[in-house]
C-alpha positions as CSV (number, residue, x, y, z in Angstrom):
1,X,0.0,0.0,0.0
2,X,1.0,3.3,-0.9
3,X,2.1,5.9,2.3
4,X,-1.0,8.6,2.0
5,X,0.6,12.3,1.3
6,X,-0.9,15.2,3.0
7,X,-1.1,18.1,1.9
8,X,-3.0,21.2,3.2
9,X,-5.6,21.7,0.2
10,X,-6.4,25.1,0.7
11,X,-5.8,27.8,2.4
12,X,-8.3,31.0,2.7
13,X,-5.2,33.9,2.4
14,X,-8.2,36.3,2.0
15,X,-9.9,35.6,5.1
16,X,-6.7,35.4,7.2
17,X,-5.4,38.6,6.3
18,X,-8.7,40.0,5.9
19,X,-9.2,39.5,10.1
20,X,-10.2,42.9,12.3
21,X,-6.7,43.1,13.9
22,X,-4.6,42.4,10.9
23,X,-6.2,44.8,9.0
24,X,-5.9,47.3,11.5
25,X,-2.2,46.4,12.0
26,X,-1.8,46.5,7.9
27,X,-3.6,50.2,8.1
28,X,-0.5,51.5,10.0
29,X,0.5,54.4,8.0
30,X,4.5,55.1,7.2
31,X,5.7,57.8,5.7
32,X,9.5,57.5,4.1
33,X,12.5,60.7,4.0
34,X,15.8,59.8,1.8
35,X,18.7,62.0,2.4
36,X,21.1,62.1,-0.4
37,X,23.4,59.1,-0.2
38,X,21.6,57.0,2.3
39,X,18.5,54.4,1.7
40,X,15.2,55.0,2.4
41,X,13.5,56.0,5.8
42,X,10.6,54.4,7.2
43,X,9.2,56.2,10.0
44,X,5.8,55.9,11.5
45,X,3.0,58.7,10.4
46,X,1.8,60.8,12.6
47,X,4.1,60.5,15.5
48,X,2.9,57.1,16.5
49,X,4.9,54.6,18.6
50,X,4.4,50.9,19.2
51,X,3.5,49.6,22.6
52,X,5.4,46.5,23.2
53,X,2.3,44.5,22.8
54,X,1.1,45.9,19.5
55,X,5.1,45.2,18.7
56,X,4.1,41.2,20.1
57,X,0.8,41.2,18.2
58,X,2.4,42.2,14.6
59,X,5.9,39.4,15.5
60,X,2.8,36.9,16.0
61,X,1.2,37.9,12.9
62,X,4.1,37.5,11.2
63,X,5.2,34.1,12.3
64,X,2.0,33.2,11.3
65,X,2.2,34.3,7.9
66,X,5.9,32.9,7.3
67,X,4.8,29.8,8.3
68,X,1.9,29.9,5.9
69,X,4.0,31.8,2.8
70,X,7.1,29.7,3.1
71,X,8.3,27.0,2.8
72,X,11.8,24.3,3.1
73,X,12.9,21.5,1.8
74,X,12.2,18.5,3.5
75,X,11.1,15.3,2.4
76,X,7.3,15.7,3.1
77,X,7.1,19.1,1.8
78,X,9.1,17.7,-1.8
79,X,6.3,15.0,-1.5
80,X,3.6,16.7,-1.4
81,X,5.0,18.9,-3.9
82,X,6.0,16.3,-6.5
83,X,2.4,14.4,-5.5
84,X,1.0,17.2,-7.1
85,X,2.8,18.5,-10.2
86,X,2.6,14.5,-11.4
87,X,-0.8,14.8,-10.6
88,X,-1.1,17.5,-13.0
89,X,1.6,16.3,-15.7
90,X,-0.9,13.1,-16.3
91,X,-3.8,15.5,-17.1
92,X,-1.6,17.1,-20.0
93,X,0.6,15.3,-23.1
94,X,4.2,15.7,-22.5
95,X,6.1,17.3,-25.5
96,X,9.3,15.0,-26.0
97,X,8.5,12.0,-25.3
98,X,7.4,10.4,-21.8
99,X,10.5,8.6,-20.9
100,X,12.0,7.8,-17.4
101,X,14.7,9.6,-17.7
102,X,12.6,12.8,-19.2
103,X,10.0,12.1,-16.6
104,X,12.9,12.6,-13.6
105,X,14.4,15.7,-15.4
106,X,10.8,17.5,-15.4
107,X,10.6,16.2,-12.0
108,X,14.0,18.2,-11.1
109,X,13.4,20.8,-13.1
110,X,9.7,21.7,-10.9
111,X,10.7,20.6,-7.5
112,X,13.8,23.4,-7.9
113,X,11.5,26.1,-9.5
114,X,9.6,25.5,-6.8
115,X,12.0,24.7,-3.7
116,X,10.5,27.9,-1.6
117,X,7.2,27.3,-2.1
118,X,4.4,25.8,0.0
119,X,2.7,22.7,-1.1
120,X,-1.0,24.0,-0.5
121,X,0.1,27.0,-2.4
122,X,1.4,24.8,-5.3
123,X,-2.0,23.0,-5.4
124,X,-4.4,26.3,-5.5
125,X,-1.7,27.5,-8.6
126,X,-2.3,24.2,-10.0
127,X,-5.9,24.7,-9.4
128,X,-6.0,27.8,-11.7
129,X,-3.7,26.5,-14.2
130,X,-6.7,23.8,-15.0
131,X,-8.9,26.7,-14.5
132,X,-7.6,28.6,-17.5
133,X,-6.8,32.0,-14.3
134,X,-3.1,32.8,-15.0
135,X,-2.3,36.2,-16.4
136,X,-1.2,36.8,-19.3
137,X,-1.0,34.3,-22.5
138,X,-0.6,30.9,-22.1
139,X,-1.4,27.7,-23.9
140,X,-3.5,25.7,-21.3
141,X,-3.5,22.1,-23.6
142,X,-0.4,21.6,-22.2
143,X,1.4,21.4,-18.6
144,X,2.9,25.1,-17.7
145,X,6.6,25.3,-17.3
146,X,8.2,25.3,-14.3
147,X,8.7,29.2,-14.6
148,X,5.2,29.5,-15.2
149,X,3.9,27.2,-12.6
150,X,6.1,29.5,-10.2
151,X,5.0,32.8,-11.3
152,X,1.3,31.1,-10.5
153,X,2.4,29.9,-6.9
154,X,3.7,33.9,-6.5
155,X,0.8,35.2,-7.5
156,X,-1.0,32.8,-4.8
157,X,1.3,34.1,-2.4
158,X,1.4,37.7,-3.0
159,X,-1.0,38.6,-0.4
160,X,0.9,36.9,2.3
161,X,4.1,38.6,0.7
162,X,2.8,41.7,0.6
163,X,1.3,41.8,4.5
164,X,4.6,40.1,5.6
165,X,6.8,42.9,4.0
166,X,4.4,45.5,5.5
167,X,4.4,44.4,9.1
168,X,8.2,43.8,8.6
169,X,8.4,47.7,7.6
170,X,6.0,49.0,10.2
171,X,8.3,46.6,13.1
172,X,11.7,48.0,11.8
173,X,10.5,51.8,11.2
174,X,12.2,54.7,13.4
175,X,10.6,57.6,14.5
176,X,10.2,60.7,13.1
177,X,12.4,62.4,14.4
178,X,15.2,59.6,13.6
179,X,14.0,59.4,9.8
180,X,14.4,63.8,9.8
181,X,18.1,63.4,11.1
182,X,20.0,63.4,8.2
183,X,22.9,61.9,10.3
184,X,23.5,58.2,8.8
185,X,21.5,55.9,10.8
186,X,24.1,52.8,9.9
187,X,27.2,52.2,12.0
188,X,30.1,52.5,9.8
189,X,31.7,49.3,8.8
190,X,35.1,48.1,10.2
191,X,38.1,49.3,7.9
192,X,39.2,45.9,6.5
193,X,42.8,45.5,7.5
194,X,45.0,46.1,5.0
195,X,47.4,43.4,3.4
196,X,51.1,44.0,2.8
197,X,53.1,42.1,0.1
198,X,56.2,40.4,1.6
């Protein structure tokens, strides 16, 4: 008998980031100041500060959503991966031949395009591929590419990229008066020591 692979179907990203308290976390406003030869400032608007539990709620949020919009890989993760990409290759004709060897090659080829990625997240992109929902042209007789199938899985995970770089940006902004100081906000780098030739 065959070992049963699961793999998180779904997962409503809408709903989740859609809740009362992460969308009032993802309405916090930042305002950015660049002084000439220095990156970008992210300050809070308006003068606000974080509270050391709004700081707890948003690290909580974004564990949350890492754990949700990334991914490794180990061995049940490239399972549930490859469980569902040869799912989908069976529904398509291969171009070149189906041979063992070409079968483990397009085998390699997706589970490396798609390394980072969650399984659930590769199932809903595989999900719209059959559902003719990808932007853009593409030719839906056939299987997409593994670049395609990973722009898909992005586009599945945008909203969980998006809110994770946000809260990331509102956690690490300074303070307005830090981002108005146009004093570099970086420690200098330790001089490297200089080599002689002997």
């Amino acid at each position: 008998m065959g070992t049963a692979i699961a793999v998180r179907n779904s997962i409503d990203l809408q709903t989740l980031i859609s809740s009362p308290e992460l969308l009032q976390l993802r309405r916090i406003s930042l305002g950015t100041v660049r002084h000439p030869g220095q990156r970008v400032r992210k300050y809070l608007s308006g003068g606000l500060t974080l509270t050391a539990d709004v700081r707890a709620r948003i690290a909580s949020h974004l564990s949350d959503l890492r754990a949700i919009g990334r991914s490794d890989t180990s061995e049940p993760n490239q399972k549930a991966r490859l469980a569902t990409i040869a799912s989908m290759l069976m529904a398509y004709p291969v171009a070149g031949g189906g041979s063992e060897a070409a079968g483990k090659a397009r085998a390699e080829a997706y589970l490396s395009a798609l390394d980072d990625v969650p399984p659930w997240a590769v199932a809903e992109a595989v999900k719209r591929w059959h559902k003719g929902q990808f932007s853009g042209e593409h030719n839906y007789r056939f299987a997409p590419a593994p670049a395609e199938l990973r722009e898909g899985c992005m586009a599945v995970l945008q909203p969980a990229l998006q809110t994770i770089a946000h809260l990331e940006d509102v956690l690490n902004a300074c303070t307005l008066e830090d981002a108005m100081d146009p004093a570099p906000l970086e420690k200098p780098a330790v001089p490297m020591p200089t080599l002689r030739v002997i």
